[in-house]
C-alpha positions as a Markdown table, in Angstrom:
| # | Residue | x | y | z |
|---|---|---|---|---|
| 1 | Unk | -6.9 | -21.5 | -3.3 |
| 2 | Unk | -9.7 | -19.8 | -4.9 |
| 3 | Unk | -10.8 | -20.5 | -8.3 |
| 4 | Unk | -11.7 | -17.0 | -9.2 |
| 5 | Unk | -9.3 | -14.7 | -12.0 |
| 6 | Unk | -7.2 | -12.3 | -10.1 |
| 7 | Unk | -9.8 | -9.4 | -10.9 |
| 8 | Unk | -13.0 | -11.0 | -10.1 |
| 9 | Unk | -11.4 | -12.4 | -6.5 |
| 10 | Unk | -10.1 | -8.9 | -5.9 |
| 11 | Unk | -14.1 | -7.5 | -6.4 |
| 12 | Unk | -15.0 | -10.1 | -4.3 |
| 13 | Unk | -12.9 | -9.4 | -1.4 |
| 14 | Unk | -12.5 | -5.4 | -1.6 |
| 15 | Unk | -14.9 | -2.4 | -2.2 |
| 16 | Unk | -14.1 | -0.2 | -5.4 |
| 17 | Unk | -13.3 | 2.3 | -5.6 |
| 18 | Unk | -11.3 | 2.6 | -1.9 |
| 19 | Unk | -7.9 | 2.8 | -0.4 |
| 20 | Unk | -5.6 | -0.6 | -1.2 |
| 21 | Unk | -2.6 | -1.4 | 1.1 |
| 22 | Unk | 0.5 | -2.5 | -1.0 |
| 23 | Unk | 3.9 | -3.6 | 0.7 |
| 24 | Unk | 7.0 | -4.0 | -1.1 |
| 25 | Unk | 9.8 | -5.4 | 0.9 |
| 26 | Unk | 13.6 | -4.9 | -0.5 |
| 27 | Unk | 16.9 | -3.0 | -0.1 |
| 28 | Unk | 17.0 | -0.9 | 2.8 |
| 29 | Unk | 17.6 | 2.8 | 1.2 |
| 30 | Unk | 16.0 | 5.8 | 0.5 |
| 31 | Unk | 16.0 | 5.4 | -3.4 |
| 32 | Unk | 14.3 | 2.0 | -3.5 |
| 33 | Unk | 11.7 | 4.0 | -1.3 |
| 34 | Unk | 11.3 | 6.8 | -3.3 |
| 35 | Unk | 11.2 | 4.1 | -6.3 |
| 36 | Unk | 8.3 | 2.6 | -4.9 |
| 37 | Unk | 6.4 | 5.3 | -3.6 |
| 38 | Unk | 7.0 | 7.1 | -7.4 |
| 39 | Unk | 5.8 | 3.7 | -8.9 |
| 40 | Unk | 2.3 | 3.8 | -7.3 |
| 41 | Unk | 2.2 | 8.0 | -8.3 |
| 42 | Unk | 2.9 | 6.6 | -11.7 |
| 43 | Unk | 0.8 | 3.8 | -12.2 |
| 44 | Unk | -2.5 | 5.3 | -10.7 |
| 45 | Unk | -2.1 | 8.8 | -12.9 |
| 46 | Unk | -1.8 | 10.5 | -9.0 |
| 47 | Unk | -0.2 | 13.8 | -8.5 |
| 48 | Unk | 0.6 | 13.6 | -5.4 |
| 49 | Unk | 2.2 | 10.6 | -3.1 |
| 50 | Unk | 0.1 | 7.9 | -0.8 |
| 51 | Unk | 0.4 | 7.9 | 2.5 |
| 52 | Unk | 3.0 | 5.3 | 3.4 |
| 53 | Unk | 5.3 | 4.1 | 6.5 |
| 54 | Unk | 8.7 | 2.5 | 6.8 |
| 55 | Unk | 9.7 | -0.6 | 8.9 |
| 56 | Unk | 13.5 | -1.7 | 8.5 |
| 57 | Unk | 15.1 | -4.5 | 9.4 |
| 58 | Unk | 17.1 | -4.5 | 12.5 |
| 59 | Unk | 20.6 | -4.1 | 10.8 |
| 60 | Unk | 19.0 | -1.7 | 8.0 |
| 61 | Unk | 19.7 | -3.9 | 5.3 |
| 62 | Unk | 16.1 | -4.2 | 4.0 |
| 63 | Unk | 12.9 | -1.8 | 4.5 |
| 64 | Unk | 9.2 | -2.6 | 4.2 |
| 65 | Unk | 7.3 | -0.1 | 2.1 |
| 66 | Unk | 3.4 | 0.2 | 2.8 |
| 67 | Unk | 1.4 | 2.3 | 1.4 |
| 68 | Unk | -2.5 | 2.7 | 1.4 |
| 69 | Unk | -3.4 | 4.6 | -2.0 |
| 70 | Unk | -6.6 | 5.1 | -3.4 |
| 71 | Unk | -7.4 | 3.1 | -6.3 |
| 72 | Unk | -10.7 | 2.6 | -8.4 |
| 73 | Unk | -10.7 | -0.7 | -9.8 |
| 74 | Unk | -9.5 | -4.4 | -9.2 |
| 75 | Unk | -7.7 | -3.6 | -12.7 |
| 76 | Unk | -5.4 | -0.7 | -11.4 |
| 77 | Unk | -4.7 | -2.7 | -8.1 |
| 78 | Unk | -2.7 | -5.5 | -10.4 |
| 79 | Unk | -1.1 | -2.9 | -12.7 |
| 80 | Unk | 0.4 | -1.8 | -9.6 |
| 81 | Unk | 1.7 | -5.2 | -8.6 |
| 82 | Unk | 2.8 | -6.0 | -11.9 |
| 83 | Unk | 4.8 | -2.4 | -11.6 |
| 84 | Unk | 6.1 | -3.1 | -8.3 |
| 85 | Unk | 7.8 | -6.5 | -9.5 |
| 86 | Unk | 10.0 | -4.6 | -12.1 |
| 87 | Unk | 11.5 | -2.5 | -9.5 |
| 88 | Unk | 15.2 | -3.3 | -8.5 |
| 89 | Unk | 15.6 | -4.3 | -5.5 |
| 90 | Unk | 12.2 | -5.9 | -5.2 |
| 91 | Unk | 12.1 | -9.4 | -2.8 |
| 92 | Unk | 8.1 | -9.4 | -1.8 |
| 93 | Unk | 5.1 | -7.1 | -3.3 |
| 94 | Unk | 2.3 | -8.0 | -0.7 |
């Protein structure tokens, strides 16, 4: 376990400004998708979505949400996991 605060290990281990891949994992439909996909818009003051894929779970009952936004500081990166955790539906932000 490192011994660095969240923002300084994320300068340490990522270039800024660059893409960031997020995954949320929870229910398997379309509006916890759009939920998360809007949440990332949101938070990072985008106009447009980030590129993301879908991987469900073989009965449908849960989805995996990555997406690979671009974000310009360590900062942003934890808003959005902070954001991501209030979301309904939520069992993993990765």
């Amino acid at each position: 376990m490192s011994e660095l605060p969240p923002v300084e290990l994320l300068e340490a281990t990522h270039q800024f400004p660059g893409q960031f891949v997020f995954k949320a994992i929870g229910r398997g439909d379309e509006r916890f998708v759009a939920e998360i996909v809007a949440a990332i818009r949101s938070e990072l003051d985008h106009e447009f979505d980030s590129p993301y894929e879908l991987t469900h779970s073989s009965k449908g009952k849960h989805v995996s949400v990555t997406i690979t936004p671009w974000v310009e500081t360590a900062v942003q990166v934890l808003a959005v996991y902070a954001r991501l955790q209030t979301i309904d539906g939520v069992a993993f932000v990765l």
